[in-house]
Structure formats: C-alpha cells, structure tokens
C-alpha positions in Angstrom: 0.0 0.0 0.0 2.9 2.5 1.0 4.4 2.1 -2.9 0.9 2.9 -4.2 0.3 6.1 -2.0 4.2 6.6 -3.4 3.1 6.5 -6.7 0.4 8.7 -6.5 3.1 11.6 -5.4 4.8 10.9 -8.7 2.3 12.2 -10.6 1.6 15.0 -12.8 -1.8 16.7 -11.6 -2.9 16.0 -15.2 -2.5 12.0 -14.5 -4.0 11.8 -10.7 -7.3 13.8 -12.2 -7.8 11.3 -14.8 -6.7 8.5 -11.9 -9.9 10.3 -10.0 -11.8 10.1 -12.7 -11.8 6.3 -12.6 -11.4 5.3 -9.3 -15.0 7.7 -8.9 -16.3 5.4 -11.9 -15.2 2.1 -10.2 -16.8 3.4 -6.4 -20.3 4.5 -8.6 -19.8 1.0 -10.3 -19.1 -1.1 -6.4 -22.4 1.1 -4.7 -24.3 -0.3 -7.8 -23.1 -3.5 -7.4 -24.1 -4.1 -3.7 -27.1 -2.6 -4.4 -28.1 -4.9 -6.2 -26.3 -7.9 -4.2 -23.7 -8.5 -6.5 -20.6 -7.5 -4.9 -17.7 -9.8 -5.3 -14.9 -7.9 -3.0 -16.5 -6.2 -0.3 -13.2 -4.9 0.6 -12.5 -2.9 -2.8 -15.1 -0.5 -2.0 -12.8 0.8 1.2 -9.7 0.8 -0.5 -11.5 2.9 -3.9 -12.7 5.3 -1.0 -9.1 5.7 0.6 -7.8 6.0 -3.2 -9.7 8.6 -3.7 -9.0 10.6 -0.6 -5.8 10.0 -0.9 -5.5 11.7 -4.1 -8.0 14.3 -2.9 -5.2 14.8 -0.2 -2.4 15.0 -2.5 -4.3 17.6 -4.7 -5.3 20.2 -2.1 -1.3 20.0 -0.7 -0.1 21.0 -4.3 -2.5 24.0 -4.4 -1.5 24.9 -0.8 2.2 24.7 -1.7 1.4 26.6 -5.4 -0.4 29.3 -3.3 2.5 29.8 -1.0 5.1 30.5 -3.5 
C-alpha cells in the first residue's frame, strides 16, 4: 500500500485527475453492485474510498504549496 500512496506523489496533476476520474467510476460502479447484491470484493469499495482521498489529499497540498510561492 505504501508504494501505491508513493506512486500517486509521482504524478503530474494531469494524471492523478484522470486516476480520480476512474477510481469515482469504479466506487459509482461497487455502490451499484451491492445494491443490487452482486458484490464480489466487499473490501474494494474501502480501499476505492481511501484511493480517492488520498489523491483528494495530494491535490489540495499541491495548491496549498502553489499558493505559497
């Protein structure tokens, strides 16, 4: 998990948007999913949700640091 959240600080701001993009499409795609009872990994909806705040994270740091300089 710590290489992945290192990963993520790798990227350009162009590539973690489009990484948002998806991970929102895959957590829309899970909720459906056990909606309707058909959830195979109970434990990918968590770790989409900490993705995604993760990033979230990572994005509002870069402004904060670009609005400092």
């Amino acid at each position: 998990m710590a290489k992945r959240h290192e990963d993520m600080k790798t990227k350009s701001d162009d590539q973690l948007n489009e990484q948002l993009g998806e991970l929102k499409r895959e957590a829309f795609n899970l909720r459906f999913q056990a909606a309707t009872n058909q959830l195979e990994k109970p434990a990918r909806v968590r770790q989409v949700r900490r993705d995604i705040a993760r990033i979230k994270t990572l994005q509002t740091a870069r402004s904060r640091d670009a609005a400092a300089k």
